[in-house]
N, C-alpha and C positions, 0 to 999 in steps of 0.2 A: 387456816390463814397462810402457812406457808409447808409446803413440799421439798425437801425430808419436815417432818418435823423437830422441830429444836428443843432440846433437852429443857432448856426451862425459858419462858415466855410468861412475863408479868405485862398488863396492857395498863399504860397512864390513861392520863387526861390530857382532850385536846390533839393536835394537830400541829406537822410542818411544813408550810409550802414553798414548796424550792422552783425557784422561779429567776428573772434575766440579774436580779442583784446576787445570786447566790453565791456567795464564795465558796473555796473548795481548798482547804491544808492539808501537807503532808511531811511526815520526817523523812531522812532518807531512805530510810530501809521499806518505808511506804511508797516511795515514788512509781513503782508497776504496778500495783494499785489502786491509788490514783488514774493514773493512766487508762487501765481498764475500767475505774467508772466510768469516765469521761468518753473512751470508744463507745462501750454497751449503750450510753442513754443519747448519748447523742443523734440519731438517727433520728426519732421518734419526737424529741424533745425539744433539739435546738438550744441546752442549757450550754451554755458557756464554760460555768463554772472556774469563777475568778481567783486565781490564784490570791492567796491572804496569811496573812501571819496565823492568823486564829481565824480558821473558814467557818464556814454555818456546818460543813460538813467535814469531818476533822478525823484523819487517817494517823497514827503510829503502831509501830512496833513497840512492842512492852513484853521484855525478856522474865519480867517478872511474875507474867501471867501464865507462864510456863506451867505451873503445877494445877493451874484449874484451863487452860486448852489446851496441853499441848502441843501438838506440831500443826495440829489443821483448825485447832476452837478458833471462839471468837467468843468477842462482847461486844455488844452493840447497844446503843440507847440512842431511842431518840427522844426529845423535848419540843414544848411551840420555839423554843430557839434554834438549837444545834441538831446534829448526830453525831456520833461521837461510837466510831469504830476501833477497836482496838483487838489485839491478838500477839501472842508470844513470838510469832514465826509470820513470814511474809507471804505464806502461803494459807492461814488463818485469814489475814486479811481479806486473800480474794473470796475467800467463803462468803465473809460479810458481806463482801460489795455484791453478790447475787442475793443474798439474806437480803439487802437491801428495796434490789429491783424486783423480789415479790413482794414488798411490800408497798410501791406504788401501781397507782391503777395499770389494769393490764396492759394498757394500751403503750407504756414505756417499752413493751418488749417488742413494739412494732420495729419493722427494717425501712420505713420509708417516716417523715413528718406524720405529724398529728397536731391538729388542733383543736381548740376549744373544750380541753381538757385540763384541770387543775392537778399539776403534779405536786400531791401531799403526801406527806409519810404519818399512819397512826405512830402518837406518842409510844414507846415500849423498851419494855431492858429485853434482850434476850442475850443470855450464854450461853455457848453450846460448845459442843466436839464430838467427831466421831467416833462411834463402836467401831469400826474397822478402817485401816490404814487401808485398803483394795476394797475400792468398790467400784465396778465394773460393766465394760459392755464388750461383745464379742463380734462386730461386725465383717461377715465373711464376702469378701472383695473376687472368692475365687471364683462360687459357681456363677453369681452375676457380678460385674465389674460394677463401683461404683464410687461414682468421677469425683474430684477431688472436692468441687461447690457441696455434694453431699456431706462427702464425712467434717469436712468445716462446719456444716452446719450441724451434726451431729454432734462435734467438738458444743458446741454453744449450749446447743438443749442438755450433754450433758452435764456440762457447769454450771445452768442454773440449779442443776436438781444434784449438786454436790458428788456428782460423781468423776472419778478421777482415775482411771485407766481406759483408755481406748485399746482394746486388743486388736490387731488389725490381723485377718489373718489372708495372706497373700499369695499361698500357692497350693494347690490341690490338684486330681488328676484331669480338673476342668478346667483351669486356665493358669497361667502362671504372672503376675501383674508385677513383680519387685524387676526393674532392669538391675543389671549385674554385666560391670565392662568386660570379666573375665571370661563372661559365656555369653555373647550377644544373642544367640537363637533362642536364649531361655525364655524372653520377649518378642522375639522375631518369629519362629516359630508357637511355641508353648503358651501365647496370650491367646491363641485363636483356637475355637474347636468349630467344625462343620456348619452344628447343630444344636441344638438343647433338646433333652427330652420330656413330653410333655405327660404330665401326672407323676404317681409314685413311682421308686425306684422297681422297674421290672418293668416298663411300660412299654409299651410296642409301637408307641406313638410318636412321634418327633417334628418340631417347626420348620424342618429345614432353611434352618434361618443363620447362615453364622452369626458367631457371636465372639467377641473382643474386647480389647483394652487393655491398657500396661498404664501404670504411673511413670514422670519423668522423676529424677533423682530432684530435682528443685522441689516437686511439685510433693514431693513427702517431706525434703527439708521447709518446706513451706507449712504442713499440718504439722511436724515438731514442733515446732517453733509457733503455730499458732495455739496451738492447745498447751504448750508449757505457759505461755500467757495467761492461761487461763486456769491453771492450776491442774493439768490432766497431765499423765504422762503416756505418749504411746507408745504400747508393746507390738514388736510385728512376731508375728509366726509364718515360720520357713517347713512347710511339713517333712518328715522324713522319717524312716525309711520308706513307709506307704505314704499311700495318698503321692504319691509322684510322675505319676502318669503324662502330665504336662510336662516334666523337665527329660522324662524318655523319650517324648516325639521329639526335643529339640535334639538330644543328646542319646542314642539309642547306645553307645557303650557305656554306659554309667547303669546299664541293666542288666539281667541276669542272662537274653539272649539277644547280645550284642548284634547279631546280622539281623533281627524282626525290626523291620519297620511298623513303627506305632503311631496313630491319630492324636491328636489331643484329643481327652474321653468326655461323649457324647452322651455318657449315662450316668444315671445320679447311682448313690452306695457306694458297694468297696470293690476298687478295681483290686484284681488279682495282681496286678505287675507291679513290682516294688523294686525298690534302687537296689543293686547289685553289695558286695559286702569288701568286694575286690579292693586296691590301695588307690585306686587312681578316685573311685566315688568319695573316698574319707578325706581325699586331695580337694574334690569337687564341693563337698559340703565344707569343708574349714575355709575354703574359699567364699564362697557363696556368705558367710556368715559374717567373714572378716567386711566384706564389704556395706553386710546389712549392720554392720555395729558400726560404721563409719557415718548413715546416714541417722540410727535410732540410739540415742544417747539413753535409752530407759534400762537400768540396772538389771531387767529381764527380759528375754528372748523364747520364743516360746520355738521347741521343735516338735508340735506335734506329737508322734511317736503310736499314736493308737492305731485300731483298724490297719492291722500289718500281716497280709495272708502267708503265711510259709515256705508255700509250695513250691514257688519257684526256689527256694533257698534248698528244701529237701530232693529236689532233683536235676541239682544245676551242678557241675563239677567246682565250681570256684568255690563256691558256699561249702560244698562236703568237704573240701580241701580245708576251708579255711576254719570251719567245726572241728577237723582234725588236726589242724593246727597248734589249738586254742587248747585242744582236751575238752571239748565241749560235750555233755551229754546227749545233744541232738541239735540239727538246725534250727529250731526255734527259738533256743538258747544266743541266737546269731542278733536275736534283737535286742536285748538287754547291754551286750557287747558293743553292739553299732552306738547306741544311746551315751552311752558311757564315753567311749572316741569324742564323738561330738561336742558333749557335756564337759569332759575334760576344757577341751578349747576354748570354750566359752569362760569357764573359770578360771583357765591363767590369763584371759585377758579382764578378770574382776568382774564379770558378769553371771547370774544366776540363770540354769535353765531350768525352763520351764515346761513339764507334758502335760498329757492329758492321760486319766489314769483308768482303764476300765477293766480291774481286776481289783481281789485284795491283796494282792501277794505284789513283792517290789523285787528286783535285781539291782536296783538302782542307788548311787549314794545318797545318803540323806543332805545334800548340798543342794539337789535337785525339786524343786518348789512342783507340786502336784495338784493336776485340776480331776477330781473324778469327776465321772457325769453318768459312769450308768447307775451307779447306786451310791448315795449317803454315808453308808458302812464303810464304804472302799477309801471316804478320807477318815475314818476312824482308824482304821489299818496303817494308812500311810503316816497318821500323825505318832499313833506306837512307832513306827520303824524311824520316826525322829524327821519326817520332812514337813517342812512348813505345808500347809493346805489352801488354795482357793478353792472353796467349795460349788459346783458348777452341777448339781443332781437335774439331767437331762426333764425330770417330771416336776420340775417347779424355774426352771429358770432359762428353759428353751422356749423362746418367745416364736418360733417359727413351727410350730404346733399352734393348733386353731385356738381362740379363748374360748370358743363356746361350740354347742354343735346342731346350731343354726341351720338350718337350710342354708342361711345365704352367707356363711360365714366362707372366705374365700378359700383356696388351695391350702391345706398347709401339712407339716409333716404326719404323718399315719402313726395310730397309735395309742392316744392320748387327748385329752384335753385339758390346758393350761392354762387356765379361770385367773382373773386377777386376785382373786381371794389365797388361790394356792400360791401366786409367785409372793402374795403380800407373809402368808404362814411362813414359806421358808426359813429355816431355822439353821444358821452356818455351823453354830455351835449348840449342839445337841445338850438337852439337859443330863442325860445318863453319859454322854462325856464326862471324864473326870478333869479339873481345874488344869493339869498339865498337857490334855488332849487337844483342849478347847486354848489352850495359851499358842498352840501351834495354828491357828487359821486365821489366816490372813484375812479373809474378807469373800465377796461372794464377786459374783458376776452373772448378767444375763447373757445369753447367747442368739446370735438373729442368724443362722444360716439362712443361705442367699437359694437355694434349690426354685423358691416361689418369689422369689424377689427383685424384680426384674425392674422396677419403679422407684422412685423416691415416698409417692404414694401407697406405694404396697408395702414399704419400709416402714411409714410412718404411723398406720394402719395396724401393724403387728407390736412395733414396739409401744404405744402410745394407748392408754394410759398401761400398761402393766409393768415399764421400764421406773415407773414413777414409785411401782409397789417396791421394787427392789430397790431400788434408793432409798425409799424412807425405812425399809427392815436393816438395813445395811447400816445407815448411821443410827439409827434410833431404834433399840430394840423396845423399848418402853413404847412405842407409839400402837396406838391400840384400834385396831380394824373399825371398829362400830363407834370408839365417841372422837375419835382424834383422823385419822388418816379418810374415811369415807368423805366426811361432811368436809373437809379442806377440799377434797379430788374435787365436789361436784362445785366447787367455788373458782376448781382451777381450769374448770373448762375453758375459760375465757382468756387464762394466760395461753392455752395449747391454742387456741385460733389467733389470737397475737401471733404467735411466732408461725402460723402459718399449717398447723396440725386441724383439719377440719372435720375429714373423718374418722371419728373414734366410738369404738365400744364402751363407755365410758362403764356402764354398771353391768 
């Protein structure tokens, strides 16, 4: 019936249909809420929804429900009278109000009128809350740009499906999208590369087609601000020290050989050229961040930090200087240091960072929140050494790996195939974790790198349904592949062509 599924779900008797008398109450701590029902169905519905002492459909805040939701549950019942939403925190509410809108006919999740359609809600108590305070999507803006109507509407599908971090990730060595007043070419230059390269990383092939795009500062305080409405919070990611290849074509002294004129990079993998270790780059990045914490209010900042080749640190004189400086036992010791600088900055302005983790071994404080992705293990290690964990294992939760290995299944990463059955198995908190392991993981996240993703439809296509599988293991680990999460999916076909999702691998 409904996608996650909800922790406990008792169905009445009977029906309620909400129609042009329907009222609509709220206390104040429910008034955004409110509000958001009345955006969401309104499109589709035309419900007015009359403001009333005591509505047909009836919103508060109830502090007292603290101990059975807390910060994101919910209670919801509906009757042939009322519904009657309720939750500890005003951010439980908004769960409801999408609890809600699957549970009228799909056609409420249309964007344009609808008629001749009875909008009724099945009688039902449902309470619920989430297993994980992060649960996530990782949409990468760098190697294809994608415009602000996208991730809006990204923002929406994933609030129906209770998920609540937007990871934006916005600069790589293939285009750079965050403007920044203090470095205008980081945009000017570094949003544009020649080319794309066409198939896997090593390809000989290319569209000679440039390719672009930057965000305006509104146009991100605009998706703030709309997915905080909605109950998401967005993280951006600034990569560094790799993955920087975009901010060296704008900025070629911020690199290890300051006179090389550099492209913005026309090939997919790990470029070799990494930001220098010199004082003026550590200048360039606390910059860079102070401005991205001024447009992204989210308590974490992602810097990247994986895929960081050496070599230029091992035979650059500033880097040996600055290994020799430090007492360091070798330049590669130079990345752990850089991280740190960064990471510092972030934390006296009361911000947490956040990497990506692809080893077991850490240099790092345990202040610093970790995403592993090439292997499981590696946040078991991280949670010993005491850092919180989103768990991100590239073999269950990289939606840009094929689902199946179809003939006609489109481009997708090499390597692997990433079945909706495997992203639904992912398991954040392992069972041979011990209680204080598993007390350290935040929650999971899927990941859609952009390499084949050049569409809204090839976006929609990869993530859809398997984004649905990690949502539903994310808040409900109780929810069971074969009598609970399948037979809902093939019911929810018809809410993903509501909103506009038409081609999907659904089984």
């Amino acid at each position: 019936m409904i996608i996650p599924t909800p922790v406990h779900l008792a169905a009445g008797t009977g029906r309620l249909t909400l129609d042009a008398r329907t009222t609509l109450s709220a206390d104040a701590a429910a008034e955004d809420a409110a509000r958001l029902l009345r955006t969401l169905l309104a499109p589709a519905t035309g419900l007015p929804f009359v403001p009333a002492v005591e509505g047909t459909v009836d919103l508060a805040v109830d502090p007292a429900l603290a101990p059975e939701c807390g910060e994101e549950g919910y209670r919801l019942t509906v009757t042939p009278e009322r519904a009657v939403l309720r939750a500890a925190r005003p951010g439980g509410l908004l769960n409801a109000v999408q609890t809600l809108r699957q549970l009228l006919p799909a056609e409420a999740l249309a964007d344009h009128p609808v008629t001749g359609t009875a909008w009724t809600l099945p009688c039902v108590t449902i309470t619920d809350r989430p297993r994980y305070p992060w649960r996530g999507l990782m949409v990468d803006a760098a190697r294809h740009f994608q415009p602000l109507a996208h991730l809006l509407r990204t923002v929406d599908r994933m609030a129906l499906h209770r998920l609540n971090v937007l990871h934006l990730h916005l600069t790589d060595d293939q285009g750079w999208r965050m403007p920044v007043d203090a470095y205008p070419l980081l945009t000017e230059v570094g949003s544009v590369r020649a080319r794309s390269m066409i198939g896997h990383a090593g390809s000989t092939r290319y569209d000679d087609t440039p390719h672009g795009g930057a965000y305006t500062k509104d146009e991100l305080r605009t998706l703030v601000r709309y997915a905080a409405e909605r109950g998401v919070t967005v993280m951006p990611e600034i990569e560094m020290p790799g993955h920087a290849r975009a901010a060296l074509a704008a900025y070629p002294h911020l690199g290890n050989r300051p006179e090389q004129r550099l492209d913005v990079w026309t090939e997919w993998g790990v470029c070799p050229t990494v930001l220098g270790v010199h004082d003026a780059v550590l200048d360039f990045c606390r910059t860079v961040l102070d401005e991205v914490m001024e447009i992204f209010p989210s308590p974490y900042v992602h810097l990247g930090g994986d895929e960081c080749p050496t070599e230029e640190w091992e035979n650059g004189p500033a880097a040996l200087a600055r290994t020799a400086e430090l007492g360091l036992p070798a330049p590669k010791a130079l990345h752990g240091w850089f991280l740190r600088q960064v990471g510092a900055h972030l934390l006296a302005a009361g911000r947490r960072p956040v990497v990506w983790a692809e080893d077991s071994t850490s240099t790092l404080p345990p202040e610093f929140t970790v995403m592993p992705w090439r292997d499981g293990d590696h946040g078991l290690a991280a949670a010993r050494a005491g850092h919180d964990v989103v768990m991100t294992p590239h073999r269950s939760t990289y939606l840009d790996y094929p689902q199946s290995d179809r003939a006609d299944e489109p481009l997708g990463q090499a390597g692997a195939v990433v079945d909706l059955h495997t992203v639904h198995a992912n398991e954040p908190g392992p069972g041979h974790w011990t209680d204080a392991e598993r007390a350290r993981v935040l929650g999971t996240q899927a990941q859609l790198w952009s390499e084949f993703v050049a569409t809204p439809d090839q976006f929609d296509y990869l993530a859809f349904p398997r984004l649905l599988a990690l949502a539903d293991r994310a808040w409900n680990p109780a929810s069971d592949w074969t009598t609970d999460f399948l037979p809902t999916l093939r019911g929810h076909a018809s809410r993903l062509a509501a909103l506009g999702i038409h081609r999907t691998a659904l089984l």
